[in-house]
C-alpha positions as CSV (number, residue, x, y, z in Angstrom):
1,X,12.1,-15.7,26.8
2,X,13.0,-19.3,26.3
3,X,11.3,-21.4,23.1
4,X,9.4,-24.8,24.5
5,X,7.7,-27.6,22.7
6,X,9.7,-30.6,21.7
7,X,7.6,-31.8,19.0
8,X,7.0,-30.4,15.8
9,X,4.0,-28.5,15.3
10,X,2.1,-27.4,12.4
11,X,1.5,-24.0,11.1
12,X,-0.7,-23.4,8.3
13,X,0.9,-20.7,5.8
14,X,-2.0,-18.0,4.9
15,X,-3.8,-18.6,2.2
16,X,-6.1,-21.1,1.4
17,X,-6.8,-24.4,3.3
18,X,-4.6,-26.6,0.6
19,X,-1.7,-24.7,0.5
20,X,1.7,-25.8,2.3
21,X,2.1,-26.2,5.8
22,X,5.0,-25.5,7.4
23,X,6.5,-27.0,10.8
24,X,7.9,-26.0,13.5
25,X,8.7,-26.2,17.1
26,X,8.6,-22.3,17.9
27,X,5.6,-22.1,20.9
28,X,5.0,-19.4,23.0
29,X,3.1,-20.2,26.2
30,X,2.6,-18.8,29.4
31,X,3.7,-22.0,31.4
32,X,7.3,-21.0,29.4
33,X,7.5,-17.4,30.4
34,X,6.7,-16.1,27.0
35,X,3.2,-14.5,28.5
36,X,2.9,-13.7,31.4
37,X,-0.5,-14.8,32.0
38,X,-3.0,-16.0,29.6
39,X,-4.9,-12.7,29.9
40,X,-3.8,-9.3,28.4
41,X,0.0,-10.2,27.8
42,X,2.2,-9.7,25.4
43,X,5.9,-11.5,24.6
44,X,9.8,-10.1,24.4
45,X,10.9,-9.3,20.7
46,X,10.7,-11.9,18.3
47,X,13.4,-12.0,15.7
48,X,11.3,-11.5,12.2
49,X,14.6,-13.1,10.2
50,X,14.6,-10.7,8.2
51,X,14.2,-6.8,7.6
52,X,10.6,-5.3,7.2
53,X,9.6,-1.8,6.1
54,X,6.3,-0.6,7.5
55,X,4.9,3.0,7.3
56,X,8.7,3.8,5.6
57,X,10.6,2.6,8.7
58,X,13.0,-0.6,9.2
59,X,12.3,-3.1,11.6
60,X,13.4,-6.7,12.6
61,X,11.2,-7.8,15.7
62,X,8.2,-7.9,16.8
63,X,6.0,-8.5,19.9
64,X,2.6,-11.3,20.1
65,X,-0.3,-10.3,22.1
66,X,-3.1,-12.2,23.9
67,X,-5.3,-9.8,22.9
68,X,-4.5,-10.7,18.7
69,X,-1.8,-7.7,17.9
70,X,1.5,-7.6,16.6
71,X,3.3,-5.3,17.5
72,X,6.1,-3.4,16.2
73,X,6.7,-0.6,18.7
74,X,4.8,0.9,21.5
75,X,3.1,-2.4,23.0
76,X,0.1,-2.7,25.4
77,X,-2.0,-4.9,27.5
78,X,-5.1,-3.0,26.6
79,X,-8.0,-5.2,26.3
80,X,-10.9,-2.8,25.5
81,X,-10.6,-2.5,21.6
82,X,-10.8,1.0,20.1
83,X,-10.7,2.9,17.1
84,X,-7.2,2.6,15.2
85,X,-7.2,6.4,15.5
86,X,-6.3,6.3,18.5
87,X,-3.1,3.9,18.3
88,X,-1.0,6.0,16.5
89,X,1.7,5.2,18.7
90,X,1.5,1.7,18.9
91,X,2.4,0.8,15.2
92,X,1.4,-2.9,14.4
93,X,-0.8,-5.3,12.6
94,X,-4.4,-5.8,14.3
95,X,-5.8,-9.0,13.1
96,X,-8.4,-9.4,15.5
97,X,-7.7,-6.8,18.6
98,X,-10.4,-8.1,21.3
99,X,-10.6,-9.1,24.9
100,X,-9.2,-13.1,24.2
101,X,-7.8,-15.8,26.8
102,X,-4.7,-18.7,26.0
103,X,-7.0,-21.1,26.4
104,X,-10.1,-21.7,29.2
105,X,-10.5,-22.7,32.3
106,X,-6.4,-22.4,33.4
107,X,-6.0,-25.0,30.5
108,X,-3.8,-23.3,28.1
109,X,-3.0,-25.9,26.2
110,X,-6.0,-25.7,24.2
111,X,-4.3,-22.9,22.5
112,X,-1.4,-22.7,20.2
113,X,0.9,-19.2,19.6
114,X,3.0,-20.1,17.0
115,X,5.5,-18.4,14.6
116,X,7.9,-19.4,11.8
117,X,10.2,-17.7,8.8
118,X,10.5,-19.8,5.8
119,X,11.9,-18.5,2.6
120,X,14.9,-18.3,0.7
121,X,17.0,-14.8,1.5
122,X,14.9,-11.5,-0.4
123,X,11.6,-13.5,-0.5
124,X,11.8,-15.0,2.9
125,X,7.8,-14.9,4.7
126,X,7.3,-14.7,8.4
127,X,4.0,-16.3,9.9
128,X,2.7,-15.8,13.1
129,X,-0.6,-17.8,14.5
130,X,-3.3,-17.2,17.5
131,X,-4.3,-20.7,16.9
132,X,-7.5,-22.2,18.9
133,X,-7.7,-18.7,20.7
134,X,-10.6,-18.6,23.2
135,X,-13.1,-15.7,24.3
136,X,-12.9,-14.0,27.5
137,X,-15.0,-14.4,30.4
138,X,-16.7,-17.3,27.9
139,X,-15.7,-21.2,27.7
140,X,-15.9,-20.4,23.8
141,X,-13.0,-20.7,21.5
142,X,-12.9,-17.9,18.9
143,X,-10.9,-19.5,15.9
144,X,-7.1,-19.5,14.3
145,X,-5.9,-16.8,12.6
146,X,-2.3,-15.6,11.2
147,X,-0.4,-13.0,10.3
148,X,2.2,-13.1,7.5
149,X,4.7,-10.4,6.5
150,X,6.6,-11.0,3.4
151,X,10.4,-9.6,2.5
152,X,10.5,-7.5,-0.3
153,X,7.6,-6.5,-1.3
154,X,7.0,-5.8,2.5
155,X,3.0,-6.9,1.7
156,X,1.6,-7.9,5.1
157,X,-1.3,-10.8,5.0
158,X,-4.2,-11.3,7.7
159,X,-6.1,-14.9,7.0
160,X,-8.9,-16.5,9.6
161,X,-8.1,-19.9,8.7
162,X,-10.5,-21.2,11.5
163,X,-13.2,-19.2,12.9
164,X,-16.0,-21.0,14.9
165,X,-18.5,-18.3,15.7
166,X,-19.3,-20.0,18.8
167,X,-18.3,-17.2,20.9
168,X,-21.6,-15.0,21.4
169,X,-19.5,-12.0,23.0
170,X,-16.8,-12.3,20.2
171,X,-17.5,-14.1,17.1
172,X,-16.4,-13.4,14.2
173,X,-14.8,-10.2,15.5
174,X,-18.3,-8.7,16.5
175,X,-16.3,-6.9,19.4
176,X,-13.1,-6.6,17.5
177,X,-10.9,-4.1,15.5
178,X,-8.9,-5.1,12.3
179,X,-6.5,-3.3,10.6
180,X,-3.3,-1.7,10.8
181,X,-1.4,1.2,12.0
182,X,1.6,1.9,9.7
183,X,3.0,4.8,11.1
184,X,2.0,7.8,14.2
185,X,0.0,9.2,11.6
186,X,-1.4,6.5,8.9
187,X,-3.6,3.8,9.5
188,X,-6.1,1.3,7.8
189,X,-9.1,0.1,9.5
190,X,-11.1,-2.8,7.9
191,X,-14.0,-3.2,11.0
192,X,-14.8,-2.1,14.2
193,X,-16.9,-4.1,16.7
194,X,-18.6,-5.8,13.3
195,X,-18.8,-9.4,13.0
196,X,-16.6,-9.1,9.5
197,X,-13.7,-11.8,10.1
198,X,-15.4,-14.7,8.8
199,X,-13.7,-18.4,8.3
200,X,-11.8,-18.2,5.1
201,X,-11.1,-14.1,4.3
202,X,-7.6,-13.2,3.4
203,X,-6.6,-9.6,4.1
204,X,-4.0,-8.5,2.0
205,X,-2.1,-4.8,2.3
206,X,0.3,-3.7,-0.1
207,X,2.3,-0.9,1.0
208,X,3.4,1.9,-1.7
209,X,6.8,1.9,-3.1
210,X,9.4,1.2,-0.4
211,X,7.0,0.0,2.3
212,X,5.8,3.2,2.8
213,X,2.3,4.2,3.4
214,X,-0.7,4.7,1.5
215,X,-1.4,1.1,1.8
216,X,-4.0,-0.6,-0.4
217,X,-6.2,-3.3,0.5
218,X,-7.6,-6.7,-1.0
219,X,-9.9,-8.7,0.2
220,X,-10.5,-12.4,-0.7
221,X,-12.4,-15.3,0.2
């Protein structure tokens, strides 16, 4: 699917608030053909720019969901959020998997997909943002969140840069699951339908030795 936006947007690199920002004129929208509708959609591959191990196996794309998941295989427009126990076969990053809307009220322009790589080659980062994302069924944004995978190390960061709370249905992930699913038979679950992803926490998970699973994970505020 063709790339829009002619001006330069911004994308905040995870971490904290006063860290780098990087720009970039990569948007996804549905008015592009990159969804294919603002509700429960999901894009073609996106070229990662690099190669990423996760759960012990290689891979170069991935796939943005409405519904906050990246994907690495086996993608869905499932909206009702369950446990990660029963995604085995859809192995991805889950920042905030939830019923969510590209923007309200057929304006999608209030919200922002985003992605960028930036790096030199071996410690190159890619950074993908659900920014301004809203609730469904509710006029109520939800916040900005991003995803970041890192070459190398193959360390994968989640960071809620923005999250407004305003959402009664959906705040701060209250109907939500976060995690990830590594391979068709490890995963890490950090919440499930709890109001845990609050403004400012940084997920991090480190894989074990060759992007392999165990992962480990650190939280941070």
């Amino acid at each position: 699917a063709a790339l829009v936006g002619t001006a330069a947007l911004v994308l905040p690199e995870t971490g904290r608030a006063d860290e780098a920002d990087y720009v970039t004129t990569n948007l996804f929208t549905v008015a592009g053909g990159n969804f294919s509708n603002p509700d429960d959609a999901y894009t073609a591959d996106i070229n990662i720019g690099f190669t990423f191990i996760m759960g012990g196996t290689t891979y170069t794309k991935v796939k943005m969901s409405s519904n906050g998941i990246l994907f690495f295989t086996g993608p869905t427009a499932q909206y009702s959020n369950t446990r990660l126990s029963s995604m085995l076969g859809s192995v991805g990053v889950y920042p905030l998997w939830d019923d969510l809307y590209i923007g309200t009220g057929g304006n999608e322009t209030l919200s922002r997909a985003l992605y960028y790589a930036e790096g030199t080659p071996g410690s190159r980062v890619f950074i993908i943002q659900w920014g301004n994302w809203y609730s469904y069924a509710e006029p109520y944004e939800v916040g900005t969140w991003n995803v970041v995978l890192y070459e190398g190390s193959n360390k994968i960061d989640i960071y809620y840069r923005n999250m407004l709370g305003t959402s009664v249905m959906r705040g701060y992930g209250a109907s939500a699951t976060i995690g990830i699913v590594a391979n068709s038979s490890y995963y890490s679950e950090y919440s499930y339908n709890s109001p845990g992803a609050t403004q400012g926490l940084l997920l991090t998970y480190n894989p074990s030795a060759g992007g392999n699973s165990p992962y480990t994970l650190a939280t941070n505020m």
